[in-house]
gemmi code that builds the backbone of each chain (N, CA, C; Angstrom):
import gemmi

chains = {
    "A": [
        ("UNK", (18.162, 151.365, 197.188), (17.198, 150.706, 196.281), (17.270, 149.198, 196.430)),
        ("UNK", (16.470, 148.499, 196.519), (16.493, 146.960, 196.402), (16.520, 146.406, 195.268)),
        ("UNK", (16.148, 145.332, 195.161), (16.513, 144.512, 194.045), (15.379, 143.308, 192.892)),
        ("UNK", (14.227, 144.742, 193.672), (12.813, 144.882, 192.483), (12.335, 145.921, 192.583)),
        ("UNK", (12.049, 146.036, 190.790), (11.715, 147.062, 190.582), (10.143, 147.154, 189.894)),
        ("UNK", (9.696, 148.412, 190.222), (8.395, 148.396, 189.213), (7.779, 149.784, 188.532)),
        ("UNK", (7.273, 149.181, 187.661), (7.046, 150.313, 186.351), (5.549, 150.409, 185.869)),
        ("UNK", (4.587, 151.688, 185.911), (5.722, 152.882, 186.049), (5.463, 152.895, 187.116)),
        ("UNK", (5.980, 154.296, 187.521), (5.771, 154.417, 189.376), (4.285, 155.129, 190.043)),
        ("UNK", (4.052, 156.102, 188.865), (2.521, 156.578, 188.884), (1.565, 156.316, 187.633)),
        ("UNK", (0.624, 156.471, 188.381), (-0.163, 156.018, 187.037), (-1.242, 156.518, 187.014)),
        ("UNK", (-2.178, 157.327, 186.325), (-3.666, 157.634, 186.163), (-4.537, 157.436, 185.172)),
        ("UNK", (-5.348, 156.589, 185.745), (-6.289, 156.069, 184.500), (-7.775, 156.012, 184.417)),
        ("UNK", (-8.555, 156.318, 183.397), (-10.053, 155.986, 183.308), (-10.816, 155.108, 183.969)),
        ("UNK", (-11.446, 154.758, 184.041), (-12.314, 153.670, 184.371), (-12.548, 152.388, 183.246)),
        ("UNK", (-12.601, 153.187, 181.673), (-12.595, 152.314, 181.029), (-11.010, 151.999, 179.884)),
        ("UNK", (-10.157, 152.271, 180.491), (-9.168, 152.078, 180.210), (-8.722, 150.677, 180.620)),
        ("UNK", (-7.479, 150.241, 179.976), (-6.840, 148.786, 180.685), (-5.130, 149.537, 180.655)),
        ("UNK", (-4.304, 148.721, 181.390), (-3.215, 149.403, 181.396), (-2.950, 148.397, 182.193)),
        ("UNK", (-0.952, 147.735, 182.567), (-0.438, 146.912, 183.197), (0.482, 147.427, 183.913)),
        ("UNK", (0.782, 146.882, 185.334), (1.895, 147.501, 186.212), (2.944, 146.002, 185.826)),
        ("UNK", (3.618, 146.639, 185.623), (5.492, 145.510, 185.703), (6.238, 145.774, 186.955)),
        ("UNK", (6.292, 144.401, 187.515), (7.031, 144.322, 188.179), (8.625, 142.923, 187.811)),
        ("UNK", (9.615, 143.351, 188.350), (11.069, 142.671, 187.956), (11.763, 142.502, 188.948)),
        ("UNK", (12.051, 141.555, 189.118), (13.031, 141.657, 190.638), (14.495, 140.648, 189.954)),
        ("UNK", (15.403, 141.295, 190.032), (16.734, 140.625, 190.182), (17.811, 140.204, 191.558)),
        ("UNK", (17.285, 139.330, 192.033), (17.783, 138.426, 193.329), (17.955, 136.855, 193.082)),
        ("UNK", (17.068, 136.609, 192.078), (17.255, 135.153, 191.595), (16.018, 134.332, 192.654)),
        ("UNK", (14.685, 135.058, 192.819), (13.910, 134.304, 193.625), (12.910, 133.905, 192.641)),
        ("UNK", (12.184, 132.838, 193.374), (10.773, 132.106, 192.442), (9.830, 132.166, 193.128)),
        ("UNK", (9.333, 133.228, 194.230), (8.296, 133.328, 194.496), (8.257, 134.984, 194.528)),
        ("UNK", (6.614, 135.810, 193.845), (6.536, 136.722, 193.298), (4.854, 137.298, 194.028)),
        ("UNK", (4.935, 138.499, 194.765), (3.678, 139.195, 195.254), (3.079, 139.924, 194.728)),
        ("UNK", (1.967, 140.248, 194.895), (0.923, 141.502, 194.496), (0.563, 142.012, 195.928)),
        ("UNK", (0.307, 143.013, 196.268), (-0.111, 143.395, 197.657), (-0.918, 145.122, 196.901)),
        ("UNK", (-1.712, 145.300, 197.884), (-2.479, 146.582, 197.163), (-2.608, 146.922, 198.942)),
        ("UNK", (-2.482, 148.751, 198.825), (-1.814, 149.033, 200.443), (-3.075, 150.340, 199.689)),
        ("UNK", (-4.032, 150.496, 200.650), (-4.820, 151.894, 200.290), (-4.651, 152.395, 201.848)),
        ("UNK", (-5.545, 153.943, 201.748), (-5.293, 154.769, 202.982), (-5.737, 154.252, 203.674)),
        ("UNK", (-5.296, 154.336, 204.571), (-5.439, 154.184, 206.331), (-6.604, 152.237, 206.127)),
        ("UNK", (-5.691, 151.781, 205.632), (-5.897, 150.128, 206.018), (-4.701, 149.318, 205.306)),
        ("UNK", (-4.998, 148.152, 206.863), (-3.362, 147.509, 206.626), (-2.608, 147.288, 204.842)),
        ("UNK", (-1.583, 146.465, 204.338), (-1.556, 146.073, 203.005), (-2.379, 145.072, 203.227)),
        ("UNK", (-2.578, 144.687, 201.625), (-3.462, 143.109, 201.674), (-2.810, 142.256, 200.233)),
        ("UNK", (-2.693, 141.073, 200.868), (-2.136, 140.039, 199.527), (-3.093, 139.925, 198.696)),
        ("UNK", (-2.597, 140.084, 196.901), (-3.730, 140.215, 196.290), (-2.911, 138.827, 195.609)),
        ("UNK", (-2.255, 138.740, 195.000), (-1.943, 137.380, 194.639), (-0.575, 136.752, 194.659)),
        ("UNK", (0.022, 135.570, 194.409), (1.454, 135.075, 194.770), (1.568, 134.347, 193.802)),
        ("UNK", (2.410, 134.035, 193.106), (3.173, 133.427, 192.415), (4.589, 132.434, 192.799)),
        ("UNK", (4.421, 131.117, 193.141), (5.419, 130.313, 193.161), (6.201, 129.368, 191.878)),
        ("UNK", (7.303, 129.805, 191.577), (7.789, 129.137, 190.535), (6.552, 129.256, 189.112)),
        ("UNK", (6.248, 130.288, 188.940), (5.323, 130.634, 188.121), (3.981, 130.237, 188.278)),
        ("UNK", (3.487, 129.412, 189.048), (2.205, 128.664, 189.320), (1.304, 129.856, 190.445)),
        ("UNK", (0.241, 129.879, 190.060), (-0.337, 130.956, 191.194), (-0.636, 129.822, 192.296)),
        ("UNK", (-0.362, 130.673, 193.414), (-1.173, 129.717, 194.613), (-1.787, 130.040, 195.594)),
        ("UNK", (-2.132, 131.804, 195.270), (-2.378, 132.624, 196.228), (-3.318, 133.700, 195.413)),
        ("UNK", (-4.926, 133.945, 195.890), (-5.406, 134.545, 194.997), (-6.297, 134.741, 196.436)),
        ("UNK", (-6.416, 136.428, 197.035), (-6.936, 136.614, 197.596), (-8.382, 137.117, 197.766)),
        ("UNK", (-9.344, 136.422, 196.595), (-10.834, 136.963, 196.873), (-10.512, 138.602, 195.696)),
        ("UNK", (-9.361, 138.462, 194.814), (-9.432, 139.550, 194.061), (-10.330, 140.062, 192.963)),
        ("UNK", (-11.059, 140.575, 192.432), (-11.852, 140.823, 192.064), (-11.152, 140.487, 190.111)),
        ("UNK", (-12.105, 140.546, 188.948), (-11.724, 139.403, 188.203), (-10.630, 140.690, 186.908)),
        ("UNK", (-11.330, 142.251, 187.300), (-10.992, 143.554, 186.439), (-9.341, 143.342, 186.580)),
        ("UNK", (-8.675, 142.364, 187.961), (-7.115, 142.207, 188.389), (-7.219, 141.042, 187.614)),
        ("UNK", (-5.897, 141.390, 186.828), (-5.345, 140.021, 186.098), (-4.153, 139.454, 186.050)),
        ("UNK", (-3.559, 138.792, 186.990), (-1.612, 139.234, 187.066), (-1.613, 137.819, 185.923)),
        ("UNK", (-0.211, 137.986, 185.689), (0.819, 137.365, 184.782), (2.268, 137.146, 185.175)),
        ("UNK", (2.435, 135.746, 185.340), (3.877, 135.581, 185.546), (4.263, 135.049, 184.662)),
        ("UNK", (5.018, 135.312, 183.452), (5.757, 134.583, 182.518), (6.985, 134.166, 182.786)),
        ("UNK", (7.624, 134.102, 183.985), (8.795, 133.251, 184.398), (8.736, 134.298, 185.879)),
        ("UNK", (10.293, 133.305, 186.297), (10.524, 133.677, 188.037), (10.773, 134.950, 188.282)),
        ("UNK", (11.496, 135.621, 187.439), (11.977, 137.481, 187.539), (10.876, 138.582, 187.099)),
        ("UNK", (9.672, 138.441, 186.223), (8.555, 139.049, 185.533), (7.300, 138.663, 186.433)),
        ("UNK", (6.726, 139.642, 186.761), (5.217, 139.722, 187.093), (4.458, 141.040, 186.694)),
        ("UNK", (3.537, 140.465, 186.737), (2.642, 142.136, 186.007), (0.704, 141.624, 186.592)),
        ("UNK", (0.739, 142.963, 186.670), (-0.870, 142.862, 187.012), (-1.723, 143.994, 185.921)),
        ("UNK", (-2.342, 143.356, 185.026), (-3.263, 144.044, 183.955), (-4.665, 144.404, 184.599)),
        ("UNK", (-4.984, 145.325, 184.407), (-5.760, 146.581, 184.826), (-6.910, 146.657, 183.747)),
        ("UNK", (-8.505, 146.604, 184.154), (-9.302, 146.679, 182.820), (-10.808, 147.197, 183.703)),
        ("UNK", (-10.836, 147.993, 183.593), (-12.745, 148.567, 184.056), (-12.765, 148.748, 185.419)),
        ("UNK", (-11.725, 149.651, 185.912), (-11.344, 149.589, 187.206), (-11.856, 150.535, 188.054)),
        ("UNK", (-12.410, 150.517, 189.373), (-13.827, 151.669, 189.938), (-12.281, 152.706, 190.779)),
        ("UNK", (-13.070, 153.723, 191.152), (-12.269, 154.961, 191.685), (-11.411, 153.870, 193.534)),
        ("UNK", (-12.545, 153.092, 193.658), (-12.066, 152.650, 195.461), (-10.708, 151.814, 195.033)),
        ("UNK", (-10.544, 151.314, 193.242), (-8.958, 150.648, 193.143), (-7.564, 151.499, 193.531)),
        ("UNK", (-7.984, 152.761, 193.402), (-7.047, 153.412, 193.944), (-5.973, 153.250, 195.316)),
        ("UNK", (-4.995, 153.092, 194.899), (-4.256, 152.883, 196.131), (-2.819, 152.690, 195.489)),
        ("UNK", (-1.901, 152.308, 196.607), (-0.227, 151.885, 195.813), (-0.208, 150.299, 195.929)),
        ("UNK", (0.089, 149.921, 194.985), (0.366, 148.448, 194.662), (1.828, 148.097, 194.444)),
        ("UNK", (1.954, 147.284, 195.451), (3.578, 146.881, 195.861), (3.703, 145.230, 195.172)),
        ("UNK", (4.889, 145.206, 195.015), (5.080, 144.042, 194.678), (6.386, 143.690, 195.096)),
        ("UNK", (6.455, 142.217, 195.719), (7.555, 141.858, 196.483), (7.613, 140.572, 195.551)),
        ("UNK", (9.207, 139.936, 196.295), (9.790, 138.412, 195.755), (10.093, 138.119, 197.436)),
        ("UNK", (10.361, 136.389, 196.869), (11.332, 135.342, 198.070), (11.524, 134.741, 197.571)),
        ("UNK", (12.422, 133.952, 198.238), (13.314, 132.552, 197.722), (11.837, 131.882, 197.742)),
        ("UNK", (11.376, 131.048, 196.778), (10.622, 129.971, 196.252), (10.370, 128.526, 197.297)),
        ("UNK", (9.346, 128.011, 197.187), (9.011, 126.679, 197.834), (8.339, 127.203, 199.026)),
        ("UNK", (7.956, 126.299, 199.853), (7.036, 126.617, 200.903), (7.608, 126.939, 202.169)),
        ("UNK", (8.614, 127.277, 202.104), (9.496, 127.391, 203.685), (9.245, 129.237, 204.076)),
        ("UNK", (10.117, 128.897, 205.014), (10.326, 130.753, 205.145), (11.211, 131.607, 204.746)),
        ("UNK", (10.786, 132.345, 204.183), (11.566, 133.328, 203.535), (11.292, 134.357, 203.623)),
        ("UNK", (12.266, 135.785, 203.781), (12.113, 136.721, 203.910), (11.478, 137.658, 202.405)),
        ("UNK", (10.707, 138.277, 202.537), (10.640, 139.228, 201.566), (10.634, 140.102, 201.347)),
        ("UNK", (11.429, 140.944, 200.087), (11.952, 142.338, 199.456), (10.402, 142.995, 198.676)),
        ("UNK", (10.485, 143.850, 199.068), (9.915, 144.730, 198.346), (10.020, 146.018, 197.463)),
        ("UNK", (9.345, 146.334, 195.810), (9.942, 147.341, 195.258), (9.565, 148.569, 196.014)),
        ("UNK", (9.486, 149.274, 194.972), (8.654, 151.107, 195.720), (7.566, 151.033, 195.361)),
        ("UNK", (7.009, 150.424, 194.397), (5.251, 150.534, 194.282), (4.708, 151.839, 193.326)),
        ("UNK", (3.787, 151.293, 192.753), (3.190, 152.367, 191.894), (2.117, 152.225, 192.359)),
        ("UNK", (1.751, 154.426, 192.533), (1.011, 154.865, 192.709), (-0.079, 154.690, 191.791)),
        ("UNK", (-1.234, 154.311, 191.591), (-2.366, 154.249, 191.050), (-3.955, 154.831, 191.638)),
        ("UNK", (-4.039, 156.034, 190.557), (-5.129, 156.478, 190.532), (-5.983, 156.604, 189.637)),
        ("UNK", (-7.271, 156.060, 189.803), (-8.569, 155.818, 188.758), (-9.503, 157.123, 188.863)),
        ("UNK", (-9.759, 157.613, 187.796), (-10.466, 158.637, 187.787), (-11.835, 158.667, 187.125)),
    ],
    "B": [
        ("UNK", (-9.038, 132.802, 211.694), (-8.699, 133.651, 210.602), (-7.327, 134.770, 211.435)),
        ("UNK", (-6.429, 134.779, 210.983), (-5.273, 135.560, 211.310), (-5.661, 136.925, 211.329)),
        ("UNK", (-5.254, 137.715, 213.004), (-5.743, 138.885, 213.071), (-4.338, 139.555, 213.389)),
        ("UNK", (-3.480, 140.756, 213.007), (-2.312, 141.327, 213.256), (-2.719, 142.783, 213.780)),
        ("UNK", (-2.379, 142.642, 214.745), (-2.429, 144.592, 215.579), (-1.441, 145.100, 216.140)),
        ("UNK", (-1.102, 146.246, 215.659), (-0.230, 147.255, 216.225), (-0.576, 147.978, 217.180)),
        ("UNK", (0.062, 148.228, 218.088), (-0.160, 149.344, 218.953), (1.358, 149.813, 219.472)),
        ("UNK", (1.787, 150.904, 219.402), (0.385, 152.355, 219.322), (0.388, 152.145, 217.971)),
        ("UNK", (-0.729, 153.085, 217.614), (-0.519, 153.961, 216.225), (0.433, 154.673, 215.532)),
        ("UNK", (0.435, 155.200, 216.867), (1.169, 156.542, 216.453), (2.119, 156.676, 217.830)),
        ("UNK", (3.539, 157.470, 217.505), (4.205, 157.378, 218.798), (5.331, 158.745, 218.199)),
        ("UNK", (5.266, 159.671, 219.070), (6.319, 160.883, 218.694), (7.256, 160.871, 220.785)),
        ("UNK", (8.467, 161.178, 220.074), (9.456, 160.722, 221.284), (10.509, 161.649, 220.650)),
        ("UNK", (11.135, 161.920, 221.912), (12.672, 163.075, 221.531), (13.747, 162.172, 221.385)),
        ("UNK", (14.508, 162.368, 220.404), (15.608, 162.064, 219.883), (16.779, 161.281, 221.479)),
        ("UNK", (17.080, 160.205, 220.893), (18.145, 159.468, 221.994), (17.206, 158.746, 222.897)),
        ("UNK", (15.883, 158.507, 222.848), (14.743, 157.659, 223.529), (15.195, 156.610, 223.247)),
        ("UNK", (14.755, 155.084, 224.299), (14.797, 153.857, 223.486), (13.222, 153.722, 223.380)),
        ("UNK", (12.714, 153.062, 222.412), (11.432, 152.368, 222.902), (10.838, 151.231, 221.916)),
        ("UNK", (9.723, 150.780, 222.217), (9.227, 149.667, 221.718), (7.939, 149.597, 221.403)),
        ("UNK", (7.653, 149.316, 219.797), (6.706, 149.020, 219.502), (5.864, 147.396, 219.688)),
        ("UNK", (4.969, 147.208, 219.234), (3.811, 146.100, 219.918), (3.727, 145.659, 218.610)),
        ("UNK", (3.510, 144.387, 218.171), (2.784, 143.928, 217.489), (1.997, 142.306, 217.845)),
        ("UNK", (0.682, 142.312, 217.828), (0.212, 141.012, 218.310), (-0.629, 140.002, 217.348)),
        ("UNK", (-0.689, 139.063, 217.138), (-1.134, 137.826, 216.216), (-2.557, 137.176, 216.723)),
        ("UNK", (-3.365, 136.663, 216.226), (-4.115, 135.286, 217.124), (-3.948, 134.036, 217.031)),
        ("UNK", (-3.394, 133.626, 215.612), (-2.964, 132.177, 215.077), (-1.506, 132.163, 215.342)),
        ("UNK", (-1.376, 131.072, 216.314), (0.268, 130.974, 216.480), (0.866, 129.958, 215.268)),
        ("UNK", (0.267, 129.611, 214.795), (0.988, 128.687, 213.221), (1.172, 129.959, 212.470)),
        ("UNK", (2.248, 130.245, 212.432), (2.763, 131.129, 211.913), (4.925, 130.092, 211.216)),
        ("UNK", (5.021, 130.716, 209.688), (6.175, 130.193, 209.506), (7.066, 131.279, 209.870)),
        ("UNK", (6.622, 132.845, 209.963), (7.626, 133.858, 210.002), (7.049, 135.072, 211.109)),
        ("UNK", (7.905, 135.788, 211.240), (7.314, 137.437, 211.871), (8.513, 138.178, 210.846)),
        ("UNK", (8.080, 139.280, 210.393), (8.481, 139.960, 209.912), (8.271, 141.759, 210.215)),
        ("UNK", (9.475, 142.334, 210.469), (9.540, 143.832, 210.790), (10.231, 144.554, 209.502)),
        ("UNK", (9.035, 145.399, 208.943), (9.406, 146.542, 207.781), (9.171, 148.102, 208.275)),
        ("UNK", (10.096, 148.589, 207.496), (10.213, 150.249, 207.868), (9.128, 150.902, 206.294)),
        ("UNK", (8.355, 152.256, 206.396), (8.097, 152.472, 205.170), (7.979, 153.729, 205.632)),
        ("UNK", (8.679, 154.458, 204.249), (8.799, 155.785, 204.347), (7.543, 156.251, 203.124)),
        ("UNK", (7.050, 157.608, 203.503), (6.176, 158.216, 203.083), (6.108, 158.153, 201.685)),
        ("UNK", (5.120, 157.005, 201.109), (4.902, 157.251, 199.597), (5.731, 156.053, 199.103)),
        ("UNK", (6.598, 155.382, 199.793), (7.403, 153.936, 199.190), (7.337, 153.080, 199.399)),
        ("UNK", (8.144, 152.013, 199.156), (7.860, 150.771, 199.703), (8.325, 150.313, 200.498)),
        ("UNK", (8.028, 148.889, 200.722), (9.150, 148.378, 201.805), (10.319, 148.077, 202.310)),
        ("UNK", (10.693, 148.290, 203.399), (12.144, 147.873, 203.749), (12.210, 147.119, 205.094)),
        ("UNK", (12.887, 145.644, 204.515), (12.653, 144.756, 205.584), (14.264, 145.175, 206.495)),
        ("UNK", (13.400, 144.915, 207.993), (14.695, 145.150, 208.834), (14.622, 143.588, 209.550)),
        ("UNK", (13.912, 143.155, 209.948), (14.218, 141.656, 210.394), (13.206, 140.753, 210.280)),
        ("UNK", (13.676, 139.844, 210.125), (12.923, 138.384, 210.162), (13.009, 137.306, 211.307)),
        ("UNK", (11.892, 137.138, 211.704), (12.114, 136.110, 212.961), (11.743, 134.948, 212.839)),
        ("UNK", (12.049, 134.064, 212.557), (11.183, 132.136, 212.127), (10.527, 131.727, 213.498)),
        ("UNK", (9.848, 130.956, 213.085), (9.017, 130.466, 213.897), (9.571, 130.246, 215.291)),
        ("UNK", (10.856, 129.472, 214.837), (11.265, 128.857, 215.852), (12.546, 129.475, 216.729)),
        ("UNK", (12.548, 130.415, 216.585), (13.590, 131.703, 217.062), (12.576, 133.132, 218.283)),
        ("UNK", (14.068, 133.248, 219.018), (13.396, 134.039, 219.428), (13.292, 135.549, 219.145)),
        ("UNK", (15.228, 135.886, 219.117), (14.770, 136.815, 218.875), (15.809, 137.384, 217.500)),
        ("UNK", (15.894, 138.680, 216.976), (16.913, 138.833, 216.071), (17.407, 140.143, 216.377)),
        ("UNK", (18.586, 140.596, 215.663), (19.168, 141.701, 216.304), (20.149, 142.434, 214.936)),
        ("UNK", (20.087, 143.790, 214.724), (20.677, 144.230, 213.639), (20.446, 145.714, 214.114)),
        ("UNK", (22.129, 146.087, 214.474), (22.697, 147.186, 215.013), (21.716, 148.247, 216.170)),
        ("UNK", (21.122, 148.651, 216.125), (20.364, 149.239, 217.176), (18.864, 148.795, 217.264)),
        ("UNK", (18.530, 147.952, 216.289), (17.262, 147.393, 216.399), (17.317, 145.800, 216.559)),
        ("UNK", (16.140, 145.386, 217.683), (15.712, 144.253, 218.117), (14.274, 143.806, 218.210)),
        ("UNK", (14.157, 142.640, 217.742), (12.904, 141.965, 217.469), (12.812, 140.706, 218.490)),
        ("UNK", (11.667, 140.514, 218.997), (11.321, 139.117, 219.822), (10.341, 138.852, 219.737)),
        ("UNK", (10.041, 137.796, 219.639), (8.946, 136.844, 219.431), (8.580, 135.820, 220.540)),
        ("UNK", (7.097, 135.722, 220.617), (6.794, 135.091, 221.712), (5.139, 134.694, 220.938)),
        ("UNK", (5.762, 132.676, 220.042), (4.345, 132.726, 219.783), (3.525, 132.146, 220.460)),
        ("UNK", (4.086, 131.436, 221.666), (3.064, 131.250, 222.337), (1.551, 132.203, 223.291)),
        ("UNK", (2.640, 133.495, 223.129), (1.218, 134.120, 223.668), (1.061, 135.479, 222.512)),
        ("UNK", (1.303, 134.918, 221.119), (1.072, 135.742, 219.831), (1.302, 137.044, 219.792)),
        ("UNK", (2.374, 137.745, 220.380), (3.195, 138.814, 220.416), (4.552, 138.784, 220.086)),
        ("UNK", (4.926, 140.330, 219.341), (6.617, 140.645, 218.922), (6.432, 142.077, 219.160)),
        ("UNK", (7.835, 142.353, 220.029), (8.247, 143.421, 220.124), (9.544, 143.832, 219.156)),
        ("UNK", (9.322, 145.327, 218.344), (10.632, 145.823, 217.943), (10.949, 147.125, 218.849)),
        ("UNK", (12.249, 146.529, 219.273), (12.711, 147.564, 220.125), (14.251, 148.870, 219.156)),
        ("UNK", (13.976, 149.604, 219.550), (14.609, 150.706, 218.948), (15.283, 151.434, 219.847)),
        ("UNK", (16.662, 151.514, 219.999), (17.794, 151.636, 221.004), (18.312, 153.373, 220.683)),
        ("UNK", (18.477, 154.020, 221.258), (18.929, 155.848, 221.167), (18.442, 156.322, 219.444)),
        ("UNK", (17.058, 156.340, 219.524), (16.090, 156.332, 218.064), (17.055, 157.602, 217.971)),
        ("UNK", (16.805, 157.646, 216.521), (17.454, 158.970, 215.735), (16.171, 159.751, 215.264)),
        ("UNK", (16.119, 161.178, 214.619), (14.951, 161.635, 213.604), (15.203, 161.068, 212.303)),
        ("UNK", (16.070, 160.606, 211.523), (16.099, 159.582, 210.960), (15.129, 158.245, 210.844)),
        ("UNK", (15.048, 157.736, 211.873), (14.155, 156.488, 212.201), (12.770, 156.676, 212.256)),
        ("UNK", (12.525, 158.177, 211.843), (11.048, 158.670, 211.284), (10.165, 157.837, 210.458)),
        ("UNK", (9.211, 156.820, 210.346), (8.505, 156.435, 209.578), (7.794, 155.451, 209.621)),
        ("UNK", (6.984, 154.674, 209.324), (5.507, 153.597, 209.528), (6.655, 152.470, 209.513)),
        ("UNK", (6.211, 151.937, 210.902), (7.030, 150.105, 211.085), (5.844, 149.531, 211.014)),
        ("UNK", (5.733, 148.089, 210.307), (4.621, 147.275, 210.088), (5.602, 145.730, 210.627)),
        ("UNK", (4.351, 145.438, 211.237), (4.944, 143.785, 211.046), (3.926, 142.846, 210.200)),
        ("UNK", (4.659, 142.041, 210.020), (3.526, 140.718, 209.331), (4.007, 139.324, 209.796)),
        ("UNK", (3.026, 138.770, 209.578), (3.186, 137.701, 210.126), (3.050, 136.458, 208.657)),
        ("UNK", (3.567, 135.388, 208.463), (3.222, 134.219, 207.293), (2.428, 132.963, 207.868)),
        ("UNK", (1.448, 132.513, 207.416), (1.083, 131.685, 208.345), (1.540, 130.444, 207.274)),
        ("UNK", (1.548, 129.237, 207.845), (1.926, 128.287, 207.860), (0.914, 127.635, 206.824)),
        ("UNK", (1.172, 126.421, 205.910), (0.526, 125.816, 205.093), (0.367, 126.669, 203.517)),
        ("UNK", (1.437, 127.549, 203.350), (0.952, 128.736, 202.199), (1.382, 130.066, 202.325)),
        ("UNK", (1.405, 130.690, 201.492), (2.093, 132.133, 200.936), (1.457, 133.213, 202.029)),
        ("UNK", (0.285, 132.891, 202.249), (-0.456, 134.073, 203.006), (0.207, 135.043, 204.066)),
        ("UNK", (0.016, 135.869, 203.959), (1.154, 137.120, 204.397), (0.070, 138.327, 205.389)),
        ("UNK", (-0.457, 138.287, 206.208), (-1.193, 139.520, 207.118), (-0.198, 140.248, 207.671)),
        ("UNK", (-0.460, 141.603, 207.162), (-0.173, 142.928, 207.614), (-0.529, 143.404, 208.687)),
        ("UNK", (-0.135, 143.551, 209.849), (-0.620, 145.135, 210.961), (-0.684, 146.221, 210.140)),
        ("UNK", (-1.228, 147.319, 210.691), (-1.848, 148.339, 210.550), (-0.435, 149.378, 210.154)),
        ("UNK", (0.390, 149.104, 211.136), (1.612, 149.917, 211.055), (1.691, 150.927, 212.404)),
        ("UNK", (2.802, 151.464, 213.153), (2.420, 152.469, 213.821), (3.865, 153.517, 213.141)),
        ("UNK", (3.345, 154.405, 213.241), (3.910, 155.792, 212.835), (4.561, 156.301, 213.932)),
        ("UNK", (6.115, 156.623, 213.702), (7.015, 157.224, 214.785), (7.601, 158.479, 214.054)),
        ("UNK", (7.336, 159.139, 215.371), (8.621, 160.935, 214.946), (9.116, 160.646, 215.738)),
        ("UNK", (10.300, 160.787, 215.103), (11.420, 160.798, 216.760), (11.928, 162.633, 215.912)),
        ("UNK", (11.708, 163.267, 217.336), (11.375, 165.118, 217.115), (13.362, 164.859, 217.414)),
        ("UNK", (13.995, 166.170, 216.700), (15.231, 166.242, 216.594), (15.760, 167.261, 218.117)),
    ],
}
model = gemmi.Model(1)
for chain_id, residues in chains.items():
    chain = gemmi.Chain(chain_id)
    for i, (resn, *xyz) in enumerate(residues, 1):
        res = gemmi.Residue()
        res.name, res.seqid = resn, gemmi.SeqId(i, " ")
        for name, pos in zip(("N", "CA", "C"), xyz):
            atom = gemmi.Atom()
            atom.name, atom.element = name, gemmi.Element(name[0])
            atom.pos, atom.b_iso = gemmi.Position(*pos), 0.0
            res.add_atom(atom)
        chain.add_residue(res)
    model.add_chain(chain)
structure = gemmi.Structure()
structure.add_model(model)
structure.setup_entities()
């Protein structure tokens, strides 16, 4: 197991439902991912979080709402979401600032819109 | 615009094979290469990281090289096990920002 985690791990929801995925990572990093991985196409960065500041917002559509309330907490809130959101949504950390850093990833929750 | 491709797709090989997967870039401003393993239904697991300015990296039977001048990395996989069953992806970071492109992934059986 690594050293983020996210909750819950599956999930099934309405269309007009809202609901939030948590993600937590304990490594002590300040930079925080969203990535959304559907069938048979590559993952894709949906948003980043450095030292709590977003700086990375990939053309995501507005129903995605993440939240970083500090360096270890991220969450992406969920609201009027179509059946094609379906997919697993991963969420990774790195060491913080603009250099290179490797990044961990949790296990990802499964999400399906019905 | 940063393009990442795997090849093969897909690759099934008998147990104690070495071999090597492909992964290729178009933007060589790149800050990282990165090689992850993912098993069916989970997430990621990073096996190496290569910086820009490196060539290659090495961790017990697996090896990574980088070559950004002509926007290719090979991970090579030394007497594969059926164990070592599962989607390798690379990504690449490009430079100026967080941005992170994925390959496709290629899928290995190594048959027992």
């Amino acid at each position: 197991e690594t050293g983020v985690t996210q909750t819950p791990r599956h999930l099934v929801m309405g269309m007009t439902n809202k609901k939030s995925l948590k993600c937590e990572q304990h490594l002590g990093h300040n930079a925080m991912y969203w990535y959304k991985q559907s069938a048979k196409k590559p993952l894709e960065l949906m948003f980043v979080y450095n030292f709590k500041e977003q700086t990375e917002n990939n053309s995501v559509p507005s129903r995605f709402s993440p939240e970083c309330p500090n360096s270890s907490h991220l969450f992406l809130h969920l609201h009027t979401l179509q059946p094609e959101d379906s997919a697993l949504y991963l969420c990774a950390s790195s060491q913080g600032g603009e250099r290179s850093y490797e990044q961990y990833f949790g296990p990802g929750t499964r999400l399906t819109v019905t | 615009k940063q393009e990442v491709t795997q090849i093969p797709a897909a690759l099934s090989v008998p147990e104690g094979e070495n071999l090597v997967l492909n992964c290729s870039f178009t933007d060589s401003a790149i800050y990282n290469l990165q090689w992850f393993r993912q098993d069916p239904g989970k997430g990621l697991t990073s096996l190496l990281l290569i910086q820009s300015s490196q060539r290659e990296q090495t961790s017990g039977r697996l090896n990574a090289s980088l070559d950004k001048s002509s926007g290719r990395s090979t991970l090579y996989i030394a007497a594969s096990q059926p164990g070592d069953s599962a989607t390798y992806l690379c990504a690449v970071r490009n430079t100026g920002g967080f941005k992170t492109i994925f390959g496709a992934g290629t899928r290995l059986f190594v048959k027992a």
